[in-house]
N, C-alpha and C positions, 0 to 999 in steps of 0.2 A: 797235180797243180791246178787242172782244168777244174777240179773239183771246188779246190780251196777257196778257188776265184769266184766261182758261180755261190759258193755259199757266204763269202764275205758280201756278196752284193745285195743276198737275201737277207742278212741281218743288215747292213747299213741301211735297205728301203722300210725295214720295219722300224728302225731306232727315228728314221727323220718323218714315219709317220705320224709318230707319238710326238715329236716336239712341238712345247707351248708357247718356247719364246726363244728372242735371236740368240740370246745371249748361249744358250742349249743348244742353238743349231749349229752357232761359231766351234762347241764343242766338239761336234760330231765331226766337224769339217775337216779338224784337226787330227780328230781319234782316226779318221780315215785318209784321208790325202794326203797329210802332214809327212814329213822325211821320218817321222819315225812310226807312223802308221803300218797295219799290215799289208797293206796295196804294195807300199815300196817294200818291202822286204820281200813278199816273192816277186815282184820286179828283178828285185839284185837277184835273187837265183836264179834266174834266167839262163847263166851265164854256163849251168851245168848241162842243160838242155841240148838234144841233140838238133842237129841241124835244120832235120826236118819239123820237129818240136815248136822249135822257136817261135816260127811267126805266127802259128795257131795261136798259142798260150798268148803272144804278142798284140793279137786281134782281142781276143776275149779280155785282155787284162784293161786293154785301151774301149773295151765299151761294156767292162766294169767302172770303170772312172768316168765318161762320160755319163751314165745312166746314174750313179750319183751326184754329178756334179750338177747335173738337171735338176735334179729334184732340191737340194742344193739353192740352185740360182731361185727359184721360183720361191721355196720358201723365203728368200731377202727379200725377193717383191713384192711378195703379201705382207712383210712386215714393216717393210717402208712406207708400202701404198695405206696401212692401217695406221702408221706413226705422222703422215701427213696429214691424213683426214682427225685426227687427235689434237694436233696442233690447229689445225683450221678450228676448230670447232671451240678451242681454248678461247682462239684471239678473234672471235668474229664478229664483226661491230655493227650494231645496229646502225642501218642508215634510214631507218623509217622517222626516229623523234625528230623532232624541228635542232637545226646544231643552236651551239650557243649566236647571241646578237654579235657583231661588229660593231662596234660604234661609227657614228660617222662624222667627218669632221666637218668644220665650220669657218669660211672665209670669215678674219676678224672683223669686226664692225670698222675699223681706221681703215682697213685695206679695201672694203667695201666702198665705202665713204670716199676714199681716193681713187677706186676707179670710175665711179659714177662723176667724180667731177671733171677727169682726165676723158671721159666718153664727152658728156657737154662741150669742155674746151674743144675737143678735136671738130666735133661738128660745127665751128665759127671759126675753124680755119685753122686754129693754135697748133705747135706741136707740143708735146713732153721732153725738157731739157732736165738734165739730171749734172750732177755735179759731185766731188769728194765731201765730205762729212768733215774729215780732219781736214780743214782749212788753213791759207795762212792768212799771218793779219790783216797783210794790207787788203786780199780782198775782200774779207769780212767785214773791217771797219774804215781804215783808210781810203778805199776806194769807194767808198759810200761817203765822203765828208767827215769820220769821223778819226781825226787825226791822233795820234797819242796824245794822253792824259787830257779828253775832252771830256767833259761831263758827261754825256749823254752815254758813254760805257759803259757807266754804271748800273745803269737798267740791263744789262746786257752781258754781266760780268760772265764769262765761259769758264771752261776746264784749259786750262794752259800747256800744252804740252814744253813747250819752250817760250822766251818769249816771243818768238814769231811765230811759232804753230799752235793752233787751239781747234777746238770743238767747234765748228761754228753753230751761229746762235742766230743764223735764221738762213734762209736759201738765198737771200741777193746775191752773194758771190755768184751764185751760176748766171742769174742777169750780167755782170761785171765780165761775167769770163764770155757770154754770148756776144756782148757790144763788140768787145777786143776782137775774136772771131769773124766778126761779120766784114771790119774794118769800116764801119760807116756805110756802108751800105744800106737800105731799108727794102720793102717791108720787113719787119721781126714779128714775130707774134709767138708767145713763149709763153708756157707755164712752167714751175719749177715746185713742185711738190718734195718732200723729204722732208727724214728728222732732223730735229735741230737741239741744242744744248743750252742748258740756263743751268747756272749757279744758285736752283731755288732749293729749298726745303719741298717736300713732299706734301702736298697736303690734298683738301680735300678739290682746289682747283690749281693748284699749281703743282711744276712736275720738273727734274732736272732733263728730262726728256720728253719731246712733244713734236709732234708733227704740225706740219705747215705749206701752205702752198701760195706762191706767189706770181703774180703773171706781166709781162711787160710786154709792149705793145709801142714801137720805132717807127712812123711814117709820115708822110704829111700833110697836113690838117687834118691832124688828131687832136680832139678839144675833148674838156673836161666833159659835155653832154655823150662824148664816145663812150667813155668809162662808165658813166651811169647808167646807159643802155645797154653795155655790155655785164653791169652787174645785175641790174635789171632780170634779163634775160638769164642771166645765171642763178639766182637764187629761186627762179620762176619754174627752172626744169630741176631744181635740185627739190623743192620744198610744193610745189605746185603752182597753177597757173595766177591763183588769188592774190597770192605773195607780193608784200608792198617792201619798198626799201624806203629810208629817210637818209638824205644827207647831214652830214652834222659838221662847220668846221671844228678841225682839232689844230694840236701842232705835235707834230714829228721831226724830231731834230735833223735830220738828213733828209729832207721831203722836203718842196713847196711845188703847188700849196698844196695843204692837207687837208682830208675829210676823210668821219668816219663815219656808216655805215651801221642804222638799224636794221635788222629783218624784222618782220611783223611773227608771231610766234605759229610752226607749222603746224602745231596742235588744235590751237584751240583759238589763231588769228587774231589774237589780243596784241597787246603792247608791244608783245618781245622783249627781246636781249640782246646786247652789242653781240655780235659776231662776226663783222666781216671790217674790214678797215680798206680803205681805199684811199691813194696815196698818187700824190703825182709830182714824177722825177723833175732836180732843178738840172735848170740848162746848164749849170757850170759843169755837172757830174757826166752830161751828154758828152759833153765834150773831151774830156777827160779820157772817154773811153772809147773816141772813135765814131760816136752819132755826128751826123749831120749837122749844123746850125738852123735848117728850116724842118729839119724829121722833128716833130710834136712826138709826147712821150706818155703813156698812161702807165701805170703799175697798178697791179692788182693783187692786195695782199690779203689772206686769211690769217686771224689773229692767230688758231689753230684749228686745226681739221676734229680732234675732241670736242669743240665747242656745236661741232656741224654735226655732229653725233647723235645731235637731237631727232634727226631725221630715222632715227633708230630705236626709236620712243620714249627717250631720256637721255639726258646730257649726258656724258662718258666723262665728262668733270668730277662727276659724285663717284665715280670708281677709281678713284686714288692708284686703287692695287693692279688694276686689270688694264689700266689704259694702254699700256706697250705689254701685258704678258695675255700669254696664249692659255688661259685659265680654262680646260677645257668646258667647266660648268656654265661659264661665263660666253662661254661660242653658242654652246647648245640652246642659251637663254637667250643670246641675242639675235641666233640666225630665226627661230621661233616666231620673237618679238619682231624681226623687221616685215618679216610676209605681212604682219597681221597691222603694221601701221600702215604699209602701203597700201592695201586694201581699206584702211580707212582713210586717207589722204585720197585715194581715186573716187571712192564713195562720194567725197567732201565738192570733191572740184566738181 
């Protein structure tokens, strides 16, 4: 049996020297170790074996099977350590080429526009007051003067959600809701930036959605030369130091008195374009909401913040489609465009 065993070992180290692949070595593994292999069959004879017999045959049989199974294990190693390096070598990715570009993105011209003038304000003392969108009536219109079925709605017609809740169709309510707040108290000084809602057709300067900022100002002896100096100075750090304003009276149905507001053009400091409207609140409406009877009152309103757009090297009026969407060609062209007016406006001053 000593024999059988030492010759079974000589042919299984000869058969797993020849093997070329695992799938042939899974074979041998089986042809020899397997329950039905010849290792376990004189294993079971064992059992005929005399006493003294036994554990000889027992030692040789057990490094019969080890001395295969070594060689055995090793062959799996080489063949996994060769099926890894195959697979690496499949899927190896060049990291030497440049990868693809990212794009990058682009703060919108409006939100530009609105922080630069929310920077200005704050430096003259102002905070940023913010307020809901879906507004109700009274303080959209009522609380500004402008009671039901009064004319001056008209210009003004919103999105309706009920008849008391609509879209509001310019930022005063957050003025309206600041008065109430304060309880008559002064100083205020407030700006109220956000979009706002009109009942327009789409065109190439009008928009059912448009941005706006408006500012109010509660203290006392505050005169109409405050507001001019505080627009003054506004238009000065938005557009440069050059920058002229005109007074114009106008009339605004919920205002006295009223004036509006030329800027001199940032480009090319010709004539200009209305763009700013300056407005100052009547004392009944002070009242109304909790000011003082000697707190003096300026308001400071932007027709729209697209019209200030200009400061971005063309009006944002003439982009009907882009004005409120995030068109990414439209970011890339405008964040471009803006470096390169700045740098001509610094030039300029």
């Amino acid at each position: 049996m000593k024999e059988r065993l030492l010759a079974l070992k000589e042919e299984a180290l000869q058969e797993l020297a020849q093997v070329a692949n695992q799938q042939r070595l899974n074979d041998l593994r089986i042809k020899y170790l397997g329950k039905k292999g010849p290792l376990t069959e004189i294993l079971r004879g064992m059992g005929g074996l005399s006493a003294e017999e036994r554990p000889v045959i027992g030692q040789v049989a057990n490094e019969v099977r080890g001395a295969i199974e070594e060689v055995i294990e090793a062959k799996q190693a080489e063949y996994a350590a060769a099926e890894t390096a195959a697979r690496l070598a499949a899927e190896t990715i060049d990291v030497t080429p440049p990868g693809r570009p990212v794009a990058r993105g682009a703060v919108h011209p409006l939100n530009k526009v609105i922080q630069e003038i929310e920077d200005i304000f704050i430096g003259m003392g102002y905070t940023v007051a913010e307020g809901p969108e879906v507004e109700q009536d009274y303080y959209n219109f009522e609380a500004l003067n402008l009671p039901k079925n009064h004319p001056a709605r008209d210009m003004q017609d919103s999105f309706y959600i009920t008849d008391e809740i609509l879209m509001r169709t310019q930022t005063s309510p957050v003025q309206v809701r600041t008065m109430e707040k304060m309880k008559g108290q002064a100083p205020v000084k407030i700006i109220c930036p956000g979009r706002v809602y009109r009942r327009d057709d789409d065109d190439a300067t009008h928009s059912h959605m448009f941005t706006q900022i408006e500012g109010l100002v509660i203290d006392r002896n505050i005169r109409m030369s405050d507001l001019k100096g505080t627009l003054l100075q506004f238009v000065r750090e938005l557009f440069g130091p050059n920058t002229q304003i005109r007074l114009r009276p106008s009339f605004f149905p919920f205002t006295e008195p009223s004036v509006e507001v030329d800027v001199t053009c940032a480009m090319c400091g010709g004539s200009g374009s209305p763009g700013v409207q300056a407005v100052g609140l009547a004392g009944n409406s002070r009242r109304r909401h909790g000011a003082s009877e000697c707190a003096g009152e300026g308001r400071l309103r932007s027709a729209g913040i697209q019209r200030l757009c200009v400061r971005h090297g063309r009006r944002a009026d003439g982009d009907a489609e882009v004005r409120y969407r995030g068109y990414p060609s439209f970011l890339y062209e405008r964040s471009a465009l803006l470096e390169a007016v700045r740098a001509f406006i610094r030039e300029g001053a």
